[in-house]
N, C-alpha and C positions, 0 to 999 in steps of 0.2 A: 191293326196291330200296334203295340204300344211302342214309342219311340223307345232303341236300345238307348242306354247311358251308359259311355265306356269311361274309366281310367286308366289313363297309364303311370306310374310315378319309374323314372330314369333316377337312379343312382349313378351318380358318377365318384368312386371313392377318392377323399384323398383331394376333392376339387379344393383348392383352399379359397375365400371368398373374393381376397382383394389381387386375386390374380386374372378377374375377369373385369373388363371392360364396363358392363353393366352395375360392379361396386368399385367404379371409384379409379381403375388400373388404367392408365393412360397411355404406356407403352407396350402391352403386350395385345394380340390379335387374337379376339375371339368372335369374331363378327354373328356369326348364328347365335348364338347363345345372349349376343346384347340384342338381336333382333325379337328373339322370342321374350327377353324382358320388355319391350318396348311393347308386346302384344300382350302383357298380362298384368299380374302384379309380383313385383319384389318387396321382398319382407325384407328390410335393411337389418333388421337385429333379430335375427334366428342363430340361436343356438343348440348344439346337444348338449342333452342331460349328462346323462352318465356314456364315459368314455372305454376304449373306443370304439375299434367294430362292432364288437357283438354284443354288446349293451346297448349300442345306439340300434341296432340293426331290432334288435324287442322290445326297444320303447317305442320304434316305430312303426312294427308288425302291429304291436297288443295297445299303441297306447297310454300304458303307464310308464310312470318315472321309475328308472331304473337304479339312479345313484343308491337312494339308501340301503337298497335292501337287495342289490344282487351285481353280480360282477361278470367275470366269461365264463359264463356257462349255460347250459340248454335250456333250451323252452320246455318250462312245467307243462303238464295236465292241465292247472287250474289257468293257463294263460291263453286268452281267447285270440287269438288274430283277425286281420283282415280275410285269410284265405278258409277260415276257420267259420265268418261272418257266409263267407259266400254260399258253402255247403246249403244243398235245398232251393237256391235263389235259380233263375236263368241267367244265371253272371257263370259266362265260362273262366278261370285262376291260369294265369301263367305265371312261372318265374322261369327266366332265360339270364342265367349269369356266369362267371367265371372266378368267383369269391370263393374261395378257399375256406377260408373263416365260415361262410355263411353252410357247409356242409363239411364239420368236424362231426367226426362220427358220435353217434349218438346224440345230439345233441338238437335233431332235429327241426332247424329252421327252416326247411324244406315241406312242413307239411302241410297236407291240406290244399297247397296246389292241384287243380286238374293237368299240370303238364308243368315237366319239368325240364329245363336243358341245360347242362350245364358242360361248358369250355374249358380243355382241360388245360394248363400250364405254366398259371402266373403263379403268384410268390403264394408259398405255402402251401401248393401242388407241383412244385415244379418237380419234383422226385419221381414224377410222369416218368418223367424223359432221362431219370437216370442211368440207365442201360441203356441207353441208345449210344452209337459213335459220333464224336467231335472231329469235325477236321477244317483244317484252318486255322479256326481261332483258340487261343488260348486265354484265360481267366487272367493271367497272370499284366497280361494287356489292359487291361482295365481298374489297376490299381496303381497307384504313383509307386516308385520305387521307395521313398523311404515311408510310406502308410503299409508297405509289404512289409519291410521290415524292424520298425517300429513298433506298429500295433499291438501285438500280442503284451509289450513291455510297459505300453502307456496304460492298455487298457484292464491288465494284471488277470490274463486268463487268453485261453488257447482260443483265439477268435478269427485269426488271419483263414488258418487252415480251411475252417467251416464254410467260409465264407469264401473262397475261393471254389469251395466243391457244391455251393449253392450257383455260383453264374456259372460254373461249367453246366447245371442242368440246364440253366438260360438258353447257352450258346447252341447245346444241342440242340433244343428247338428251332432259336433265331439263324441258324443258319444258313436254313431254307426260306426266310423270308426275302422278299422281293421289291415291296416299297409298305406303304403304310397299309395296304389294304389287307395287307398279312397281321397286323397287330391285333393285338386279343380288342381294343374297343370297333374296330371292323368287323372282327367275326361277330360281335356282341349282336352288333347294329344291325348287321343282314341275318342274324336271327329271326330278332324281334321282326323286321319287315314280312319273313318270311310267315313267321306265326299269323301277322299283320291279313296278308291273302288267306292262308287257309282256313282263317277264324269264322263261322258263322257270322256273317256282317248284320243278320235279324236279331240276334240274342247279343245282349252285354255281355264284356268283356272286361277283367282288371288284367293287367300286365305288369308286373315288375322285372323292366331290368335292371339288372348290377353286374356294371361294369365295373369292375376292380383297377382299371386305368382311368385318372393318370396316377393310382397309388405306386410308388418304387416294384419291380425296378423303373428310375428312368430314362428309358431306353429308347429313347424318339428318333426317326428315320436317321439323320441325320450322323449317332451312331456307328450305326452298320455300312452305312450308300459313303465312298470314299469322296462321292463327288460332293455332298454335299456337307456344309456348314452348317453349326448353329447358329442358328438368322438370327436368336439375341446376345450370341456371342462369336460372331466368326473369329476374330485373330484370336482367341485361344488354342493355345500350343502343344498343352498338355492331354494326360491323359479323359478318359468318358468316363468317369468311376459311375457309373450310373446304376450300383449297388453300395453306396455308400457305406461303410460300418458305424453303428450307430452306438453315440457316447456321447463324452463331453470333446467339443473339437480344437478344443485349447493340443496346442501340440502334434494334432492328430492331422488336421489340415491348414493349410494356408489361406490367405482372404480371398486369394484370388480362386483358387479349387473349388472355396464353398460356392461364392459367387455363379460358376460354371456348374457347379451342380445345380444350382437354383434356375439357370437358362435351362438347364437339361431337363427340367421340371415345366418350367414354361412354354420349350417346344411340344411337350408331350399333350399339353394341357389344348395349346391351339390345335393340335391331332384330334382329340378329344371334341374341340370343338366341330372342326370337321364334317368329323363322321354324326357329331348330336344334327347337325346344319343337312346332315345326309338321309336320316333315319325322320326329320321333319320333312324333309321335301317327300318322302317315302306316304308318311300321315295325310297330306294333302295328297297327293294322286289317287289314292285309295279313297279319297270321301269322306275320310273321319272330323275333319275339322271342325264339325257341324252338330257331331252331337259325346266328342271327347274330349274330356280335361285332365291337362297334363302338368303334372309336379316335377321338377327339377330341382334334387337336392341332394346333399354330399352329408358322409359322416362327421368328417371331421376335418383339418388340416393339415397341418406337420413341420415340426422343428427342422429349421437347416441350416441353424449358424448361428451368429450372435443378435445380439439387441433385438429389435423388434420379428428380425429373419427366425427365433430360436432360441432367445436366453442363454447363449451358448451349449448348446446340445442338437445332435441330429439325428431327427428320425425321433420315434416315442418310445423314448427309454427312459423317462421319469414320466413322475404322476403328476405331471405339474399342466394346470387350467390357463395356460395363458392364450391370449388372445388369436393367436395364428396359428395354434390346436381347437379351440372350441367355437369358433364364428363361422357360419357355416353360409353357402347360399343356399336360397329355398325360392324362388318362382313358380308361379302356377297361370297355366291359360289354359284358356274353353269358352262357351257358348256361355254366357251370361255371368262370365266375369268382367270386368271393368280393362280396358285395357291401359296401357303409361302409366299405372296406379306405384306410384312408391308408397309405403306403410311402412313407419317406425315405430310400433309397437312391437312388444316382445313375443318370438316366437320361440316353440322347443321341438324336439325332435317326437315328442309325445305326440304330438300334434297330426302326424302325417295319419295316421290310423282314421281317427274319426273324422278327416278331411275327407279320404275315401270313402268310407263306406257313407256318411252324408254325401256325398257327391254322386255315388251309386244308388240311392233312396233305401240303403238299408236301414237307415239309423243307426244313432250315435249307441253303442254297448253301455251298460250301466257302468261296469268294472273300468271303463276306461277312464283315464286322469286328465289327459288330453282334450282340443278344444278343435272342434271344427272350426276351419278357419274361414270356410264359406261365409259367414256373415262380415267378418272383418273384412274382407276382401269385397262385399259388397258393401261396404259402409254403413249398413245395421246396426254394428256396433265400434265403439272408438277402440277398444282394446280386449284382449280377451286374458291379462295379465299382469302385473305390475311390473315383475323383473323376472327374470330369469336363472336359473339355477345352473351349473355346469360342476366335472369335476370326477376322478375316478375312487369307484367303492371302496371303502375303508382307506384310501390314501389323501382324499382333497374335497371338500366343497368348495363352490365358490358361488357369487350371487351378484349379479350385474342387474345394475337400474341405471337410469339416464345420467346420471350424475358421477355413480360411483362404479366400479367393482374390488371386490373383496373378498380373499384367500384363507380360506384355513383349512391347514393342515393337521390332520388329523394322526398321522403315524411318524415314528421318526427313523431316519433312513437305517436299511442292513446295514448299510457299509458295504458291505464287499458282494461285487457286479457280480460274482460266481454265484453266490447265495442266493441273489436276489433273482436271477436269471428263472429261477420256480418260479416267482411270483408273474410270470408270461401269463399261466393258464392257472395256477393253483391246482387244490385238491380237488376242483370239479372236473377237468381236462384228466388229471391223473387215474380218476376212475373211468368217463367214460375212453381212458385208450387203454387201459389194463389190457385188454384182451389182446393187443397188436403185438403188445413182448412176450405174451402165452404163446405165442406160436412164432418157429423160427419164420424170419424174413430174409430170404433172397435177390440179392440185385440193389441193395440198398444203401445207401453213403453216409457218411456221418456228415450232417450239416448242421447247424442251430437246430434244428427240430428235432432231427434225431436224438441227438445229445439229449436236447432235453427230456425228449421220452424216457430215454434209459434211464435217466435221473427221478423223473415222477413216477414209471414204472416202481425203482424203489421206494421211493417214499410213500406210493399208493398201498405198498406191503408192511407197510412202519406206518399206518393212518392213524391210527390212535396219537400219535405227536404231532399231528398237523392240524392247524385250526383254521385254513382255507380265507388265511386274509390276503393272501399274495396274487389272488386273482384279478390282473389287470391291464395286463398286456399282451400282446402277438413280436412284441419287438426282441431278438436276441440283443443280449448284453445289457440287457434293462434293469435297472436298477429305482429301488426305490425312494430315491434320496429326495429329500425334501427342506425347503430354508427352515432355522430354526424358530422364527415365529411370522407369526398371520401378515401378510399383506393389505396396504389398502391403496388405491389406485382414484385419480381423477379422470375420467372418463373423457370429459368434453378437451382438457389441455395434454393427455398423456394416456390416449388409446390402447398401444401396445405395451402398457404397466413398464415401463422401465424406471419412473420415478417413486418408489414405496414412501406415502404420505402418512405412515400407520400412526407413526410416533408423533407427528407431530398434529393428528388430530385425533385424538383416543375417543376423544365421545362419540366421533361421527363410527370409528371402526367399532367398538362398543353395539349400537346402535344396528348396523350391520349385521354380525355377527349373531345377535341377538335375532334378527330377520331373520337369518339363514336356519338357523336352529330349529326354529319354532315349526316352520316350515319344513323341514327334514324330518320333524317327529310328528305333524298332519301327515303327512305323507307315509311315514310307515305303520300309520294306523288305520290307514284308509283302505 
């Protein structure tokens, strides 16, 4: 009988890269996760294309680069996937996740799995749990007093309200939780182990989980348990806003709040670790070590404050490529990969597709844009790409090479956070949820989502004045605002772009720019 060849690839959303151990982070604990780089190879400069979730989540399913030519919205007919690859193979398809985003109606990122599980009641399903009873806690706990009532005035539109009636659905859930092994990346992980035994161990297998932790909220034991502290900030005094509201944080928060949000993000993250450290020891009892190779990679990052933490903004409410949104980790180990291998050449999120399915002996899809990273990873080849592309549709490209990175914006801001607030899901989100305001709904809250359905609902009725550029975020209060001209950045002296070199070197950003373009229109004719 012919040896199975399994994959797994583990999304962790929201991991941001230099929060782990293994790139570079010297104070925070992720010990599994630097273990498992130490058994495989890390790609130091992996980035996603097109931003955030659900454009990285189809350049990674199909392969191609997403930025140019599409935003948040469903998987086409003509877009082949990995689980789309499998169909006819003896490769049994799982995906076991709790990604909200990754199953918005109609939009079908879900297909083509032979088995699906999905976990119901993190952010953007939490309206699960909105008919259920709260007791105890209250929302109002978990926001500073004057971001209670402030907010609504800094950030010129009814935000406090919503978002208070979004951690009430939290609370009802989290209230019956007990210590960590209650959290949505626990139940994720004994999932997947669980699929792990029942799986036909003679036939191949691909797995994807997606775990939507450590994405916000973040809400780590520490929390909820009165005993315990944040181990990277115990003498903090104040409140756990571990739904932060997302803006500009000038006036909104204090240095010291961001900061503690940012521990509140790190305990989460070592959680995360954990249970990844739990789900391997799971891998190895079961025998798979031997003939599975396993990807570990995240979408994206995430703004939490100023300078290099956030360019002053929290959470993804502009369309803006910088460095601690678009740098991603990416690891991979198995049977005949190299192990302590670092590689600095450029990787993309395009890339995870034909990783798999080379790695399963389907071969690489023609339609794909994407590079098996198998040869790079076994040193075959020095690079599989120059530089790398990031940036979200119709609002930002950007183009990073060893030397430089470089911004341009392509749209100029609404202005006003209310207006821009459409541009979440755009016209493609407003058609496929038409049908949820065709029929009345019972038991239901106005939260960010809501809101904004009733809003796209309209506009999806008024389609003719929409032209479906606002498609680019999952963030309430997002706004599309953008600086008024291109950035250019030095790479090896100023990482996290805080010093714009644009002006005073025009031939190099020229030069640049000129890359990024040419590149951007190969790509939408491909």
């Amino acid at each position: 009988m012919k040896q199975p060849k399994n994959v797994i690839v583990i999304m962790l959303d929201t991991l941001q890269f230099n929060y782990l151990g293994c790139y570079g982070n010297d104070w925070i604990r992720t010990p599994n996760i630097d273990t498992f780089a130490q058994q495989g190879v890390v790609f130091e400069n992996a980035y996603t294309e097109g931003l955030p979730t659900i454009p990285c989540r189809r350049a990674m399913l199909t392969g191609r680069y997403t930025l140019p030519v599409k935003g948040w919205s469903q998987l086409d007919i003509e877009d082949t996937t990995i689980a789309d690859l499998c169909w006819g193979q003896p490769i049994d398809s799982a995906l076991i996740h709790d990604s909200g985003p990754f199953r918005l109606p109609k939009f079908g990122y879900s297909r083509g799995f032979d088995k699906v599980h999905f976990i119901h009641g993190h952010e953007t399903d939490h309206q699960y749990y909105a008919t259920d009873e709260l007791y105890g806690l209250k929302p109002e706990d978990f926001y500073e007093d004057h971001v209670l009532k402030s907010a609504d005035e800094i950030l010129g539109e009814n935000v406090m309200q919503p978002m208070l009636n979004q951690v009430a659905c939290h609370l009802k859930q989290r209230q019956y939780w007990k210590s960590d092994e209650d959290q949505h990346v626990a139940q994720i992980m004994k999932q997947a182990a669980k699929y792990l035994q029942e799986t036909d161990h003679n036939k191949s297998f691909f797995l994807w989980i997606d775990s939507f932790d450590p994405h916000e909220p973040w809400d780590p034991p520490s929390v909820y348990d009165p005993e315990l502290k944040c181990p990277y900030d115990p003498d903090y005094t104040g409140k756990d806003m571990f739904l932060p509201i997302q803006g500009d944080v000038d006036k909104l928060y204090t240095e010291e709040e961001l900061h503690h949000v940012r521990m509140l993000y790190a305990e989460k993250v070592t959680m995360c670790d954990k249970w990844f450290g739990w789900f391997m020891d799971q891998v190895r009892k079961m025998g798979f070590d031997h003939n599975t190779t396993i990807l570990l990679v995240s979408d994206h990052g995430s703004p939490m404050g100023n300078n290099e933490h956030g360019h002053g903004i929290m959470r993804k409410c502009r369309p803006w490529p910088y460095e601690e949104l678009v740098h991603i980790p990416f690891i991979m180990r198995g049977p005949n990969i190299p192990a302590g291998k670092r590689l600095s050449g450029f990787v993309q999120s395009c890339d995870v597709a034909p990783t798999v399915v080379d790695l399963l002996g389907i071969g690489v899809h023609p339609s794909m844009q994407g590079h098996s990273l198998v040869p790079l990873a076994k040193g075959e080849v020095d690079k599989v790409r120059d530089f790398a592309v990031a940036g979200y549709f119709r609002y930002s490209w950007s183009i990073i090479t060893e030397d430089y990175s470089y911004i341009h914006w392509l749209k100029d801001d609404e202005k006003s956070i209310a207006d821009a607030r459409f541009g979440i899901y755009g016209r493609d989100l407003a058609e496929s949820t038409a049908h949820i305001l065709e029929v009345k709904r019972e038991g239901g809250i106005e939260d960010r989502d809501t809101a904004f359905l009733n809003r796209a609902y309209e506009e999806h009725k008024n389609a003719a004045t929409l032209d479906g550029e606002d498609q680019w975020t999952c963030t309430s209060a997002a706004s599309s605002e953008v600086p008024e001209r291109d950035e250019l950045y030095d790479r090896r002296k100023d990482p996290f772009q805080l010093n714009d070199i644009a002006a005073a070197n025009k031939e190099i950003a020229e030069e640049m720019l000129d890359k990024l373009r040419m590149f951007m229109a190969e790509l939408k004719t491909s």
